[in-house]
C-alpha beads as a LAMMPS data file, in Angstrom:
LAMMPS data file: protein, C-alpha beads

342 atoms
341 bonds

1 atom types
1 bond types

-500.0 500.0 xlo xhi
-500.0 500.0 ylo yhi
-500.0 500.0 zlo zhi

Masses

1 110.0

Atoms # bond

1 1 1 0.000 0.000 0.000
2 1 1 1.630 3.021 -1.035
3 1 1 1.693 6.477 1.179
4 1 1 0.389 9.436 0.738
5 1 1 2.825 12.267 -0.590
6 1 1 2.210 14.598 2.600
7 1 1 2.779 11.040 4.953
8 1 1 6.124 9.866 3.293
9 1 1 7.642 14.044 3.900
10 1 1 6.804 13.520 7.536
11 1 1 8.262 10.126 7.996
12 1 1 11.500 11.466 5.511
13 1 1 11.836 14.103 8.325
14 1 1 11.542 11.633 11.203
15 1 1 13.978 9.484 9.577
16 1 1 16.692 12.524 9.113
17 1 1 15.770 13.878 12.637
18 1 1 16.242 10.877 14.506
19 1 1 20.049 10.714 13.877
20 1 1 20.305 14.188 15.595
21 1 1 18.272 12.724 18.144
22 1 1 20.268 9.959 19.127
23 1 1 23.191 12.153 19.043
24 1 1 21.779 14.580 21.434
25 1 1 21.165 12.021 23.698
26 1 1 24.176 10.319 23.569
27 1 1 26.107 13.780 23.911
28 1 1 24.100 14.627 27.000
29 1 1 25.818 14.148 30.403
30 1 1 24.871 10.831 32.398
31 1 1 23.659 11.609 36.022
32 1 1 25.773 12.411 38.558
33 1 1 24.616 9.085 40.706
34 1 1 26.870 7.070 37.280
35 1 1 29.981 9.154 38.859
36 1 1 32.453 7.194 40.735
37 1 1 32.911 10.243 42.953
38 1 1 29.807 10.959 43.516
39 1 1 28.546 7.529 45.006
40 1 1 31.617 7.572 47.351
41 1 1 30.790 11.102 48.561
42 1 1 27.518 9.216 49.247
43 1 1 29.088 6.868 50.976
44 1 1 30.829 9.550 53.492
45 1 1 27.181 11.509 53.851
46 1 1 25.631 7.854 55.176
47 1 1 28.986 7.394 57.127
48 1 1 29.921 10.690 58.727
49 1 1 25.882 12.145 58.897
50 1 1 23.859 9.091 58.800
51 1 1 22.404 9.984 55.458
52 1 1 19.914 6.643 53.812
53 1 1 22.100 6.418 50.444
54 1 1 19.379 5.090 48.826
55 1 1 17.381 8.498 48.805
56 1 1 20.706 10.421 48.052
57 1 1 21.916 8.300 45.236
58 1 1 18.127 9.228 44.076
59 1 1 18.573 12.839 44.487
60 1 1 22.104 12.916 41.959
61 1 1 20.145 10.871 39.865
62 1 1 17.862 13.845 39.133
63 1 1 20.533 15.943 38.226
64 1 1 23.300 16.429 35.694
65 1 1 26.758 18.301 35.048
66 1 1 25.292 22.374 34.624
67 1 1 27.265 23.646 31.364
68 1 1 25.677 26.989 32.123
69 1 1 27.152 26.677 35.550
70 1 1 30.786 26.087 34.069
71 1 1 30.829 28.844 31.729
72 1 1 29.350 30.859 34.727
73 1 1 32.680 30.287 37.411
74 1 1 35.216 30.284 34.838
75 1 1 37.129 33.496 34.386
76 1 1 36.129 35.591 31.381
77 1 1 39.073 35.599 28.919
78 1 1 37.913 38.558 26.315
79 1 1 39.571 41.901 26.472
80 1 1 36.623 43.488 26.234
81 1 1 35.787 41.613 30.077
82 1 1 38.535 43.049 31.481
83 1 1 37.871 43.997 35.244
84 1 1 36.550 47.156 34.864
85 1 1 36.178 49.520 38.137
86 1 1 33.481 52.175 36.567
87 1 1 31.919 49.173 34.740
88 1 1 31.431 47.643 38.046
89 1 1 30.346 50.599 39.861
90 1 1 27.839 51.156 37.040
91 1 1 25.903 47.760 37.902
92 1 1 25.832 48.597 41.332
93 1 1 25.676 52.084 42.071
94 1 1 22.473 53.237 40.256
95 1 1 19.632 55.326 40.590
96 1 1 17.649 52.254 40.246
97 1 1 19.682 50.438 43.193
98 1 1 18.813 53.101 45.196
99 1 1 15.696 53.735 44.754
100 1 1 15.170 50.479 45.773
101 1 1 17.071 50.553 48.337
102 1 1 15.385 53.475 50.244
103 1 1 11.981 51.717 49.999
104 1 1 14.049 48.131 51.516
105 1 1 15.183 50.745 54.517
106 1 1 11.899 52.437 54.865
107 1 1 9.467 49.322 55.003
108 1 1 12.431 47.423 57.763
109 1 1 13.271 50.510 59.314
110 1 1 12.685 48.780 62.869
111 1 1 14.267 45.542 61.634
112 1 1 17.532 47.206 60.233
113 1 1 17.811 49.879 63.568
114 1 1 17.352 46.177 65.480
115 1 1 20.662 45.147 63.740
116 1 1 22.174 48.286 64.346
117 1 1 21.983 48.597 67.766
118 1 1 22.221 44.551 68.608
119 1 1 25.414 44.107 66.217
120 1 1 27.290 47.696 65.577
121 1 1 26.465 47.528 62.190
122 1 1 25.280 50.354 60.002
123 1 1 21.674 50.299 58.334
124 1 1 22.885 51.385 55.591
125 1 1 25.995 48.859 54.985
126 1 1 22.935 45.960 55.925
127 1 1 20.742 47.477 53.023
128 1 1 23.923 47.799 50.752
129 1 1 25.023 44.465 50.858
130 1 1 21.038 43.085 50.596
131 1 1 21.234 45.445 47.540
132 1 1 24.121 44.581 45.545
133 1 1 23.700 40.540 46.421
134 1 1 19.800 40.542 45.229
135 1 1 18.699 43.838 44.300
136 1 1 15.968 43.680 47.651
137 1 1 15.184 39.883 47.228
138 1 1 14.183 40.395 43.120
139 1 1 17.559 38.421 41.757
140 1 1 18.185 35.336 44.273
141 1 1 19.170 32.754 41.391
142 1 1 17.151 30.343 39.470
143 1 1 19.884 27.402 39.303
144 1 1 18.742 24.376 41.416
145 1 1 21.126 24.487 44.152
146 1 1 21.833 20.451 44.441
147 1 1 22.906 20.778 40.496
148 1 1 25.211 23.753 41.205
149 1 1 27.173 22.458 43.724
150 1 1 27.477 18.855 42.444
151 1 1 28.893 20.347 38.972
152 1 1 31.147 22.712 40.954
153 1 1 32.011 20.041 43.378
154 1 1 32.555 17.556 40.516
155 1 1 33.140 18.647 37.518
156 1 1 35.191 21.918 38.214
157 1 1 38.356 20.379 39.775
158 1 1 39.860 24.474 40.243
159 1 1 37.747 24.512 43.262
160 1 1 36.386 21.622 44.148
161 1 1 37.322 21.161 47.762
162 1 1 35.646 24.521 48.378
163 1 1 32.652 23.321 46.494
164 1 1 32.199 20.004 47.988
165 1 1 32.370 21.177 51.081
166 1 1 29.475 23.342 50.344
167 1 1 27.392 20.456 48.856
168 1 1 28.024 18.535 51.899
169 1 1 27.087 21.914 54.192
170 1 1 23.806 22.453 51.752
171 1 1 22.252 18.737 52.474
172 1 1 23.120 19.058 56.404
173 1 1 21.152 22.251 55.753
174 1 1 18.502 20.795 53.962
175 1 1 18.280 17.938 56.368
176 1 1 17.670 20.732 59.237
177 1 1 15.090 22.371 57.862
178 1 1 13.122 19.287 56.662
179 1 1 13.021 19.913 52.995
180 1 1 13.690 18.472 49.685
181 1 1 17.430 19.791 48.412
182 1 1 16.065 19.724 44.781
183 1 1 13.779 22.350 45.849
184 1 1 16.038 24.943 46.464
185 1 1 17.195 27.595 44.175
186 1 1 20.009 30.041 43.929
187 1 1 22.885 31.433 42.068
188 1 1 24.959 28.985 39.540
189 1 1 28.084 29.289 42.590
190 1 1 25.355 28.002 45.804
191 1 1 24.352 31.037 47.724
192 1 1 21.046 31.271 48.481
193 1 1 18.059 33.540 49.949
194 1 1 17.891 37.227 49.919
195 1 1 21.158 37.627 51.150
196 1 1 23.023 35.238 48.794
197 1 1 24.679 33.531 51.788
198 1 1 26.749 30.179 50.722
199 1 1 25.332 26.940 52.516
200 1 1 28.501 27.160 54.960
201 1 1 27.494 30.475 55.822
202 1 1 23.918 30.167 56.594
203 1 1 24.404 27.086 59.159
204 1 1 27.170 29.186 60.660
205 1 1 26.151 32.884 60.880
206 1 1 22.382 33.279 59.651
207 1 1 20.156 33.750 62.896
208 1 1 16.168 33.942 63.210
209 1 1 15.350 37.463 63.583
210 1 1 12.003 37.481 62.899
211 1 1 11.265 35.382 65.849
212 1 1 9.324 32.690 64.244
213 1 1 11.576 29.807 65.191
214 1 1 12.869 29.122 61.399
215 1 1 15.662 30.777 59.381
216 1 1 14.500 31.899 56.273
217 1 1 16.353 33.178 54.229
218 1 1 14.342 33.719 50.864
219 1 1 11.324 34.577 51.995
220 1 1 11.885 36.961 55.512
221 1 1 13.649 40.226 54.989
222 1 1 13.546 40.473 59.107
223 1 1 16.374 37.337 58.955
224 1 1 17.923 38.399 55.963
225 1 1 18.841 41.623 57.732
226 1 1 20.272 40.431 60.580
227 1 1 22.092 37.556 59.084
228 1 1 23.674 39.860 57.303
229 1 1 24.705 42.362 60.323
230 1 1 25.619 39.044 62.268
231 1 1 27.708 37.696 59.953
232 1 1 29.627 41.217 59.650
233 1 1 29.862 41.502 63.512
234 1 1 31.334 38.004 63.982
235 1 1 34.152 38.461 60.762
236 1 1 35.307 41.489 62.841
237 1 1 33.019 44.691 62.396
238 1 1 34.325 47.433 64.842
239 1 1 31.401 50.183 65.225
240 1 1 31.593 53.824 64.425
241 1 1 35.296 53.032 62.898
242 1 1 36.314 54.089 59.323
243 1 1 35.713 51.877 56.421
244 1 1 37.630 53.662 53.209
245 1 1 38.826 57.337 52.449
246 1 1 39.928 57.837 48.595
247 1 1 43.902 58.362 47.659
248 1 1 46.272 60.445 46.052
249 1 1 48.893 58.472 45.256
250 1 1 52.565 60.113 44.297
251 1 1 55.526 57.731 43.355
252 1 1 55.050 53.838 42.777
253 1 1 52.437 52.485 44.714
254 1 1 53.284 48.579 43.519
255 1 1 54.703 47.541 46.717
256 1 1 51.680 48.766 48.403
257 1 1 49.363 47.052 46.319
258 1 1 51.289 43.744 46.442
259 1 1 50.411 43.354 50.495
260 1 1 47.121 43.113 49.845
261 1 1 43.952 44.468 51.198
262 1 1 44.138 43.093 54.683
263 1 1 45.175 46.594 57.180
264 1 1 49.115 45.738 57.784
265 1 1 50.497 49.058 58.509
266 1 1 49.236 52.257 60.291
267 1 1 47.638 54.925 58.071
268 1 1 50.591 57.561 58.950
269 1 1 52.792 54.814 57.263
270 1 1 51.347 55.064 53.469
271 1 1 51.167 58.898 54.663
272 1 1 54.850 59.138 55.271
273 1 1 55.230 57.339 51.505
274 1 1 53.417 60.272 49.777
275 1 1 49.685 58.880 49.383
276 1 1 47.447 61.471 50.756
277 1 1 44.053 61.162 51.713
278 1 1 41.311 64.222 52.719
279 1 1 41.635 65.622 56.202
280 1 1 40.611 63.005 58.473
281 1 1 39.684 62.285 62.478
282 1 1 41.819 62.645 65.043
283 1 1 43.166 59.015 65.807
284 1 1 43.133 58.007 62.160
285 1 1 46.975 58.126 61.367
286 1 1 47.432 54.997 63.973
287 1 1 44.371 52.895 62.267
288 1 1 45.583 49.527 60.287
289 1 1 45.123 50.578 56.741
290 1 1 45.773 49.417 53.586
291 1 1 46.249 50.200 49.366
292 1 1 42.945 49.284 47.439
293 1 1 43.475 49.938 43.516
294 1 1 40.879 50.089 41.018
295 1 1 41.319 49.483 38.234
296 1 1 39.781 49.872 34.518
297 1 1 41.168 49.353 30.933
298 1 1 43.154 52.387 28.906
299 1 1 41.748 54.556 32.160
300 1 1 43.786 56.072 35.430
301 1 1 43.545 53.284 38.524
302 1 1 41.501 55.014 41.276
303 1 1 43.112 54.578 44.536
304 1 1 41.452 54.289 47.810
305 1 1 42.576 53.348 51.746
306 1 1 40.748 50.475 52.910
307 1 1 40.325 50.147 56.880
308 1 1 39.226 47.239 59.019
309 1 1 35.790 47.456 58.164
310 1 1 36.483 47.511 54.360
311 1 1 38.125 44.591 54.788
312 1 1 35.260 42.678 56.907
313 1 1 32.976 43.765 53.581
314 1 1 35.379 41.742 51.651
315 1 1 35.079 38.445 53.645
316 1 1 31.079 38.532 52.172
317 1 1 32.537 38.345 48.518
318 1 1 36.505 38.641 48.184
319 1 1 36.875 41.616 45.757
320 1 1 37.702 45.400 46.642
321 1 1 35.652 46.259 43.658
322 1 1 32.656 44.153 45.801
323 1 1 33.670 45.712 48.909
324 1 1 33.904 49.455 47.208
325 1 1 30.728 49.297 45.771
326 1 1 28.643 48.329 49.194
327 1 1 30.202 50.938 50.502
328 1 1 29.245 53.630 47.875
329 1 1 25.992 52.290 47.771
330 1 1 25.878 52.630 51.349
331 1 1 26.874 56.446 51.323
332 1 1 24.331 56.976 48.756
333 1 1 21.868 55.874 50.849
334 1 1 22.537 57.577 53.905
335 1 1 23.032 60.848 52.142
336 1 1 19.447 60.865 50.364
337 1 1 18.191 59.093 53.309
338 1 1 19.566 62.218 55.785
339 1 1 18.701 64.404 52.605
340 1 1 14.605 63.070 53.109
341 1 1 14.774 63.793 57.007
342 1 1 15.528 67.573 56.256

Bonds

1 1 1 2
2 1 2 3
3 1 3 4
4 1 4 5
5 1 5 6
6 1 6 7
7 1 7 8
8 1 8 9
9 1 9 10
10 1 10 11
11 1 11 12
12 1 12 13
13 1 13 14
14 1 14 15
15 1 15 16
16 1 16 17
17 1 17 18
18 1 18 19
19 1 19 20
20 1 20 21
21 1 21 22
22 1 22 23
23 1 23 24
24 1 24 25
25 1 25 26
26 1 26 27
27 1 27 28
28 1 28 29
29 1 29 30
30 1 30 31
31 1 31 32
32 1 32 33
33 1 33 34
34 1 34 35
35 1 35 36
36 1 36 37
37 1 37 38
38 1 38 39
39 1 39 40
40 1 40 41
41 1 41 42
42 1 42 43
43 1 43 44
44 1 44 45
45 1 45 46
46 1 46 47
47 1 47 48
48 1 48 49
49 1 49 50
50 1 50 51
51 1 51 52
52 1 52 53
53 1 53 54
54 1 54 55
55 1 55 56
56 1 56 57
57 1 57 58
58 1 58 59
59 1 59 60
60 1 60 61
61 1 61 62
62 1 62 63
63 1 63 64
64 1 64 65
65 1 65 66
66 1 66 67
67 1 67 68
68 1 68 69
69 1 69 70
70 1 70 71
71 1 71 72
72 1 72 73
73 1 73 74
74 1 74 75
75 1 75 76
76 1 76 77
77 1 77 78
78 1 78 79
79 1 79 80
80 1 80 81
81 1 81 82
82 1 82 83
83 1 83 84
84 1 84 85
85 1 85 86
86 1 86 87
87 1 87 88
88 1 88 89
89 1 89 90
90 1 90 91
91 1 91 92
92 1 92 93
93 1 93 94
94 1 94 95
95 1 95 96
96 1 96 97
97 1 97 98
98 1 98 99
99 1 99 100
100 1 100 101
101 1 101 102
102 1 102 103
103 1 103 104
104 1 104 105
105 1 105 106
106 1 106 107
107 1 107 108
108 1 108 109
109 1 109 110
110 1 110 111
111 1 111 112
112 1 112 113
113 1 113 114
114 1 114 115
115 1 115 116
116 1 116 117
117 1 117 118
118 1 118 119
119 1 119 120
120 1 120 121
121 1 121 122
122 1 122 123
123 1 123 124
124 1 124 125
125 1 125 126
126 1 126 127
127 1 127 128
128 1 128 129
129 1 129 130
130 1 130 131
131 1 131 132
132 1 132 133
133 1 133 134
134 1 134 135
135 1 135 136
136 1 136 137
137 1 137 138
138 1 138 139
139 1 139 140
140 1 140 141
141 1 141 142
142 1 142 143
143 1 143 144
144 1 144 145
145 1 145 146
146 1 146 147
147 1 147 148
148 1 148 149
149 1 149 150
150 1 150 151
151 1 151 152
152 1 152 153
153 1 153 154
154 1 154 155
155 1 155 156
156 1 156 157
157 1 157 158
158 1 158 159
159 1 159 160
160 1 160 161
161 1 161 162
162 1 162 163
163 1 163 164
164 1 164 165
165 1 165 166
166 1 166 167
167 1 167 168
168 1 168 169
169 1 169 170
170 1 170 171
171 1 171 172
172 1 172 173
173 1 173 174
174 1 174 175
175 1 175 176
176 1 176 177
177 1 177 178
178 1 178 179
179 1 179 180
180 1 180 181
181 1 181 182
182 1 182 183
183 1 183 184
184 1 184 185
185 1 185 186
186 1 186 187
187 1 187 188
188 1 188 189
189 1 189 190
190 1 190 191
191 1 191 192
192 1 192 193
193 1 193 194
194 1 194 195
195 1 195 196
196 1 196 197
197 1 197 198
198 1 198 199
199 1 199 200
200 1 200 201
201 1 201 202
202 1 202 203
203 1 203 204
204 1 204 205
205 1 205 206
206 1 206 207
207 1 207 208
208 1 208 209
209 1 209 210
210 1 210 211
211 1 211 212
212 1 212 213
213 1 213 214
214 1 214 215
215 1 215 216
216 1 216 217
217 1 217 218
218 1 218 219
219 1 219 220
220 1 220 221
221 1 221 222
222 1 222 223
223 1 223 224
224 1 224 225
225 1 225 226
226 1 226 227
227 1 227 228
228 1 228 229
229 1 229 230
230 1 230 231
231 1 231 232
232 1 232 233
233 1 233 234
234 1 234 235
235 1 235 236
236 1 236 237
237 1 237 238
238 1 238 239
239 1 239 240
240 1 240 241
241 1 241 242
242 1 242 243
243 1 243 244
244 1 244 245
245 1 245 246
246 1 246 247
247 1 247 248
248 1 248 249
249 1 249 250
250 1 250 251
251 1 251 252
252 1 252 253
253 1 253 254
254 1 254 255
255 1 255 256
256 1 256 257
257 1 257 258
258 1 258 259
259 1 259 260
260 1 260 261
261 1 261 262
262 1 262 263
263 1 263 264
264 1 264 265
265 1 265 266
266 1 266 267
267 1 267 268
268 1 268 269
269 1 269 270
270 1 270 271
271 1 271 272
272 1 272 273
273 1 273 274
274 1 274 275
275 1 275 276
276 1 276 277
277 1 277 278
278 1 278 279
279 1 279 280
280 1 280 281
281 1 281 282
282 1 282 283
283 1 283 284
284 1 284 285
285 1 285 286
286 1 286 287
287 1 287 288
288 1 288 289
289 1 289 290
290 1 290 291
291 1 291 292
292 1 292 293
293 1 293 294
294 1 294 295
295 1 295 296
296 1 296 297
297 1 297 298
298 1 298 299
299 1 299 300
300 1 300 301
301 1 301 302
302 1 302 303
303 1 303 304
304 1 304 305
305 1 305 306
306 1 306 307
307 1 307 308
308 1 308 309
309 1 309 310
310 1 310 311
311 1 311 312
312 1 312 313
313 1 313 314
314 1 314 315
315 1 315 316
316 1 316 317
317 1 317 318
318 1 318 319
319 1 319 320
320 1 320 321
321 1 321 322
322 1 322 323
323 1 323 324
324 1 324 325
325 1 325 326
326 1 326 327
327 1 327 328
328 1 328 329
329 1 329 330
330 1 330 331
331 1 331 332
332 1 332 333
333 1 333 334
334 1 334 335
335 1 335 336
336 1 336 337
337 1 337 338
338 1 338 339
339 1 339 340
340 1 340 341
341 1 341 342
């Protein structure tokens, strides 16, 4: 029996699509339970945590290697993404941003003056951070946390004692709060919730502020805010001390940059070296300070003195461009803040 013409066009297609079909399958990643690696890590969660193996081996079997999260961690190698100070700043340090931000302060106002008082740390270095990690809650990640980690932990050998360690943190966390670990979402590195804290992070500094005897982290502002301050306070936060004061810098600053940004020597030290900074407190020439550049392609570097505190910014995310931009968010909203109250 012979077909009709529009029947033997379709099955022609099928029969040239299938070939692509197979291929995509065969090209797509196996399940992380197939991994060697991944059913002894199993084994240690059943050993060291008392994890059933049987429902963890089904968990990696729902999940595969994230490409997307790959090309996410890996450093970008065009000139064009050079590490770019203003670029930076521009993301961060917008109208939009703080906007946003003022209407975050104004509806916790009680919550964030809470954190204030209980931890020494400034409202408005709470609401920066809240602001450049999730834009107020509005950007928290859509990657499925269990996948992230177990690519990172897995497949991206760079850092993957950092990462495993996380995955093993995240399903202790899980396991606390009585929920599913495929349910969670985040960003393609882990972090989680409102405040983008890592799973390490949350089971070690994240506190229930709200009161309701659960920390939640993507759906209560209240615990988001003073997760935040607490994790601050306990990295070393000293209140009412300086955090940054820009630079003039006059002769090679190289060996200044090369300590790092930890504080090493007194302020009156890079002083005495020709970098100047604006008239400043009395006290300030014997605080532990320290050379932040900033840099940008085919522009000047902008040079700035980081303090203790800037430094305590940097153990949230380690970057000075990170740690400059909570703080000029933070100025910006404290000045239009102050600006409102007059």
């Amino acid at each position: 029996m012979s077909l009709p013409s529009g029947r033997i066009i379709l099955a022609s297609l099928l029969v040239l699509l299938c070939p692509l079909s197979i291929a995509a399958e065969k090209t797509k990643s196996p399940p992380f339970s197939a991994q060697p690696q991944v059913r002894e890590f199993i084994a240690e969660m059943r050993d060291q945590h008392g994890f059933d193996s049987t429902t963890l081996t089904r968990q990696f079997s729902a999940i595969r290697s994230n490409a997307s999260v790959l090309k996410a961690i890996r450093p970008a190698a065009a000139p064009e993404q050079q590490r770019s100070w203003p670029r930076y700043r521009d993301r961060f340090v917008n109208e939009r941003r703080i906007q946003r931000g003022l209407q975050f302060w104004q509806e916790n106002q009680a919550e964030i003056a809470r954190a204030e008082v209980l931890y020494g740390v400034p409202g408005a270095i709470i609401a920066a951070i809240i602001g450049v990690e999730t834009e107020y809650g509005r950007n928290m990640g859509k990657f499925r946390i269990l996948e992230a980690l177990a690519t990172l932990a897995f497949d991206y050998p760079a850092r993957a004692p950092f990462f495993r360690n996380e995955l093993e943190q995240f399903l202790l966390l899980a396991r606390e709060n009585a929920t599913d670990p495929l349910s969670y979402q985040g960003s393609y590195a882990g972090a989680m919730g409102i405040p983008q804290f890592m799973p390490s992070s949350q089971r070690r500094y994240a506190v229930d502020f709200d009161g309701d005897a659960r920390i939640d982290l993507s759906r209560s502002p209240t615990d988001a805010i003073g997760s935040v301050a607490r994790f601050l306070q306990l990295h070393g936060w000293t209140p009412n001390a300086p955090i940054a004061l820009p630079a003039t810098i006059s002769g090679d600053p190289q060996t200044w940059i090369a300590a790092g940004i930890k504080p090493s020597v007194p302020l009156r030290t890079l002083l005495d070296q020709g970098i100047a900074v604006p008239p400043s407190g009395e006290g300030m020439d014997e605080q532990p300070a320290a050379l932040i550049d900033l840099v940008a392609p085919d522009q000047p570097t902008e040079y700035w003195i980081g303090f203790n505190n800037f430094y305590v910014i940097t153990r949230y995310n380690r970057s000075s461009f990170y740690a400059m931009a909570v703080f000029q968010l933070a100025e910006a909203l404290r000045e239009n803040r102050a600006e409102g109250a007059n």
